[in-house]
C-alpha positions in Angstrom: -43.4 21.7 -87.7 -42.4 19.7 -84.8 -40.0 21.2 -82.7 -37.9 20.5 -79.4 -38.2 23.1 -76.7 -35.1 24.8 -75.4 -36.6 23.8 -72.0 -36.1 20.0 -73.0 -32.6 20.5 -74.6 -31.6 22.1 -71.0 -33.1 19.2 -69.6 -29.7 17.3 -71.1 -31.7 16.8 -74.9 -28.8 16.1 -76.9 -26.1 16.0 -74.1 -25.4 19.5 -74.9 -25.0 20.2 -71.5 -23.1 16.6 -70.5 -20.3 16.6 -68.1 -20.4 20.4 -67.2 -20.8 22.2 -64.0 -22.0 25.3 -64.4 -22.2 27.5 -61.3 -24.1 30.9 -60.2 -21.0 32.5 -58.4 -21.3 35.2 -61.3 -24.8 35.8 -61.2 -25.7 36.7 -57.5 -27.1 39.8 -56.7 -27.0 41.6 -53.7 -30.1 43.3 -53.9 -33.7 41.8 -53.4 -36.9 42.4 -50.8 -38.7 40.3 -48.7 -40.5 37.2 -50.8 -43.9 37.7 -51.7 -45.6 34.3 -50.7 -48.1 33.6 -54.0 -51.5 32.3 -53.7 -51.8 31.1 -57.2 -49.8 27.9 -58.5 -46.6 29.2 -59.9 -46.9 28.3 -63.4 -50.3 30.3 -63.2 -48.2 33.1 -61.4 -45.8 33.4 -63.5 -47.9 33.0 -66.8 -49.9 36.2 -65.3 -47.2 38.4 -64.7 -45.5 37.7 -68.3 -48.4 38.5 -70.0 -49.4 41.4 -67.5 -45.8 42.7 -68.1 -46.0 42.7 -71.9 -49.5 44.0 -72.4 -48.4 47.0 -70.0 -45.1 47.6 -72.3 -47.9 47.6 -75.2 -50.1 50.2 -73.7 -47.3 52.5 -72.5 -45.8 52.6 -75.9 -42.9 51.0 -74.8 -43.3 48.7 -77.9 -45.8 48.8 -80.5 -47.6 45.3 -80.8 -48.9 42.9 -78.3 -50.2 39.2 -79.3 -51.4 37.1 -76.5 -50.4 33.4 -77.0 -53.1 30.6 -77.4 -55.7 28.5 -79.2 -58.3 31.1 -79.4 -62.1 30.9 -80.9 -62.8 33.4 -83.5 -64.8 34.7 -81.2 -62.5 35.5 -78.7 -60.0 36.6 -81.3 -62.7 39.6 -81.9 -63.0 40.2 -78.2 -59.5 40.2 -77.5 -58.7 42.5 -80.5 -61.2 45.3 -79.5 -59.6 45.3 -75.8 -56.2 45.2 -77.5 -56.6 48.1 -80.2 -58.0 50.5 -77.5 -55.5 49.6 -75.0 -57.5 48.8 -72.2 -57.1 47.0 -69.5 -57.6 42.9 -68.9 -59.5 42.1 -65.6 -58.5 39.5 -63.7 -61.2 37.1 -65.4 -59.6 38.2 -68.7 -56.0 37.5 -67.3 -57.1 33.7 -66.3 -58.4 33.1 -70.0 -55.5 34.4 -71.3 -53.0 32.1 -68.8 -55.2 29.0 -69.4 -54.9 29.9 -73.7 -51.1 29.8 -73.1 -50.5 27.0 -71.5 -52.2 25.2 -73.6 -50.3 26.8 -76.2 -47.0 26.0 -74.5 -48.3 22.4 -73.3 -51.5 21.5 -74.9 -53.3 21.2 -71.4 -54.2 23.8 -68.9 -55.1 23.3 -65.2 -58.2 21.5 -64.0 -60.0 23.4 -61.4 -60.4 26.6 -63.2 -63.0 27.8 -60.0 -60.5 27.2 -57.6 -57.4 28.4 -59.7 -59.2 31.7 -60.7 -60.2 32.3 -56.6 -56.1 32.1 -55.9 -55.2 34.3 -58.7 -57.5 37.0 -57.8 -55.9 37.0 -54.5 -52.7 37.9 -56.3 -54.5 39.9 -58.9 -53.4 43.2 -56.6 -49.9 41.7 -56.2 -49.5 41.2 -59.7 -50.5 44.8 -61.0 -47.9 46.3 -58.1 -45.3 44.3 -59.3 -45.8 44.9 -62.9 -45.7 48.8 -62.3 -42.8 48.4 -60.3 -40.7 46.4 -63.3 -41.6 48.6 -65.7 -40.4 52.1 -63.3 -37.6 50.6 -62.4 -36.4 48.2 -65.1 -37.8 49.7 -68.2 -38.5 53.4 -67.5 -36.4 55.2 -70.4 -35.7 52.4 -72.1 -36.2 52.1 -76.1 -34.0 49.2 -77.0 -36.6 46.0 -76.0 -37.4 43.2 -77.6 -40.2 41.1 -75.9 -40.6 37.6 -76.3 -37.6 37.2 -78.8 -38.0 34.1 -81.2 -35.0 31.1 -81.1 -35.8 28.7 -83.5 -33.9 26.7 -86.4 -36.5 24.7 -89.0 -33.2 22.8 -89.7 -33.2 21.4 -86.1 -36.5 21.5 -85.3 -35.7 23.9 -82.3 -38.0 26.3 -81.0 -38.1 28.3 -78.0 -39.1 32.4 -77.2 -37.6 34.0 -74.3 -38.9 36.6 -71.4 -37.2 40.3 -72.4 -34.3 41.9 -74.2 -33.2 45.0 -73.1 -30.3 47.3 -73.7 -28.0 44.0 -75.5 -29.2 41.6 -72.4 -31.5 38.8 -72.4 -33.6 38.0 -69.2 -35.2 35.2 -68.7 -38.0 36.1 -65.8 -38.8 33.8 -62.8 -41.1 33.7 -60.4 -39.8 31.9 -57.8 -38.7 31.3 -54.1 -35.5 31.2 -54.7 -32.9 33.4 -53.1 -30.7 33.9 -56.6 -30.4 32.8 -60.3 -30.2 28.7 -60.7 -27.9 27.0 -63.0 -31.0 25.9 -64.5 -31.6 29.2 -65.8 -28.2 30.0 -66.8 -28.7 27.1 -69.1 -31.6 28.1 -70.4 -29.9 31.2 -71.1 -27.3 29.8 -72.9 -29.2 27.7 -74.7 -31.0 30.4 -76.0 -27.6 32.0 -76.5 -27.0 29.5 -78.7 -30.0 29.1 -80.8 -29.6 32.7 -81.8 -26.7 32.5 -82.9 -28.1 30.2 -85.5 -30.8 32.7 -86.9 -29.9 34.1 -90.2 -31.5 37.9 -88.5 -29.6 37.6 -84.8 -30.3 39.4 -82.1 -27.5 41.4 -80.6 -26.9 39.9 -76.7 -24.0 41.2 -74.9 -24.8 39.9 -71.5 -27.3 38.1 -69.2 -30.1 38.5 -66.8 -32.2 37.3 -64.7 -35.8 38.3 -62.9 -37.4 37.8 -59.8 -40.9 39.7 -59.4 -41.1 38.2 -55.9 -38.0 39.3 -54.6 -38.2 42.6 -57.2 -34.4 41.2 -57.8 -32.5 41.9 -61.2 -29.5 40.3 -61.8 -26.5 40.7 -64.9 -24.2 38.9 -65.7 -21.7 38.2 -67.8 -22.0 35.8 -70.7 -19.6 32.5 -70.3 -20.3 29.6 -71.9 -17.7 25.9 -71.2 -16.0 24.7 -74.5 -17.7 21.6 -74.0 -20.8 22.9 -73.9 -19.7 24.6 -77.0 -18.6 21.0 -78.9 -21.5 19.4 -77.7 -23.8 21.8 -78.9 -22.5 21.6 -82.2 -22.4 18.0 -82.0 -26.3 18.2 -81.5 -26.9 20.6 -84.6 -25.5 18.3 -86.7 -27.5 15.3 -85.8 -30.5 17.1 -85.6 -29.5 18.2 -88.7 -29.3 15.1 -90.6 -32.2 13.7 -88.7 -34.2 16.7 -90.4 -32.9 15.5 -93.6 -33.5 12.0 -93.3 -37.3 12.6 -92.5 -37.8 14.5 -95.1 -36.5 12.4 -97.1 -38.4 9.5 -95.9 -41.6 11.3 -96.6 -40.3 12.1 -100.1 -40.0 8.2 -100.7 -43.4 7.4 -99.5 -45.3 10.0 -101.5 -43.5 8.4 -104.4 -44.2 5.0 -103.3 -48.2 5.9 -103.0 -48.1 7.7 -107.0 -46.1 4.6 -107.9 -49.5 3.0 -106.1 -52.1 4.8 -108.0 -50.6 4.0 -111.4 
C-alpha cells in the first residue's frame, strides 16, 4: 500500500496546517541539563536511542514484545530472534545494523560510510546506554500503561505514520536535538498524529502531549489544543484523499477489465 508519512503531511501535505501559527508558549519546560554534544549524525543518534529505549522496555518487562524495524535477511531474522527471545543485550555493532535496517525501512537508503558512521556511534555507544537507563528510572519506572511505537494509519487515506511512546494517556514524540524546548514542528507532528488516531476504528486514548529530549534529559507536557482551522483543513484533506483512494481503485478495476476484455 502506498502511504503518505505524517512527517510529509506536517510538512504542509494537504494544507492541513495552512494559515496557522502555532506557538510553543504551552509547551516549555523549565527543567533540562547541560546538552550532551553527539558524535554520531543525529538521525543515527536518534535511531540508536529509540531502538535502545524500546528493546530495554522489552527486557525489563515493561512491555512484552519487541520487533526491530527493517529489511532483514532470513538470516539475520534467526540471529536477531535468538538475541531477542533470551533478552540479551545488542552491542554496539548490533545497534548500527539495526539503525542502518531502519532507515532503510523508513527511507529506503541508509548512510554511506558505514566505517566512519559506526566509529562516531561507538563514541556515543556509552552515552547512549546512560541515557537510556536514565529515561527509563525516571520516566517509566512504575509505569504499566505504555504503548510503544503506537500505529496511525488510515488505508482509506493512504496515511501512515508510528509514533515514539504512550504513557499514562500522553503521547511523546522523542527528539534528539540541540534545541533548548519543544518546536512547533513537533507540536504538529503531534497533532497530526492526534488526528490520524482519531480515525482508527481501535483508538488510542491521548489525553495530553509530550515531548523528549535525551540530550538535555528534558520532558515536557502539555496540553492538547488544536486551531479550528487546522481542524477544517484536516478534514478537508480526508476527504480528498478519500476520493483519490477511490478513484485509483477504481481505475485499476477498469484496466483489469480492459486486459480480460483483451484476452477474449
Amino acid at each position: 500500500m502506498l502511504t503518505v508519512n505524517a512527517t510529509k503531511v506536517v510538512a504542509g501535505y494537504g494544507n492541513v496546517f495552512n494559515g496557522v501559527r502555532l506557538s510553543a508558549k504551552n509547551a516549555k519546560s523549565e527543567s533540562g541539563c547541560d546538552l550532551y554534544e553527539r558524535h554520531s549524525h543525529s538521525s543515527i543518534f536518534g535511531i540508536a536511542f529509540n531502538l535502545m529505549l524500546d528493546y530495554e522496555l522489552y527486557r525489563k518487562n515493561y512491555v512484552n514484545k519487541y520487533i526491530p524495524k527493517g529489511p532483514f535477511t532470513k538470516e539475520s531474522i534467526i540471529k536477531i530472534k535468538a538475541i531477542i527471545d533470551k533478552k540479551k543485550a545488542f552491542s554496539v555493532e548490533q545497534i548500527y545494523k539495526l539503525v542502518r535496517a531502519e532507515q532503510k525501512f523508513r527511507s529506503g537508503i541508509a548512510g554511506s560510510d558505514e566505517e566512519s558512521e559506526l566509529k562516531s556511534l561507538k563514541l556515543d555507544y556509552p552515552k547512549l546506554v546512560e541515557l537510556v537507563s536514565y529515561t527509563i528510572n525516571n520516566i517509566f519506572k512504575g509505569k504499566k500503561n505504555i504503548v510503544v511505537n503506537p500505529v496511525f494509519g488510515n488505508s482509506q487515506i493512504l496515511v501512515h505514520a508510528d509514533g515514539d511512546f504512550i504513557l499514562d494517556g500522553t503521547l511523546y514524540e522523542i527528539k534528539c536535538t540541540n534545541q533548548k524546548n519543544c518546536t512547533t514542528t513537533t507540536i504538529r507532528q503531534l497533532i497530526v498524529y492526534f488526528l490520524l488516531n482519531d480515525l482508527l476504528k481501535d483508538k488510542y486514548k491521548i489525553k495530553r502531549f509530550g515531548y523528549y529530549n535525551p540530550l538535555r534529559k528534558q520532558k515536557v507536557e502539555f496540553s492538547i489544543e488544536i486551531p479550528r482551522d487546522i481542524s477544517n483543513n484536516w478534514e478537508k484533506f480526508v476527504k480528498e484523499r478519500y476520493w483519490e483512494h477511490v478513484l485509483s481503485r477504481r481505475l485499476k478495476y477498469d484496466d483489469i477489465k480492459e486486459m480480460i476484455k483483451g484476452e477474449k
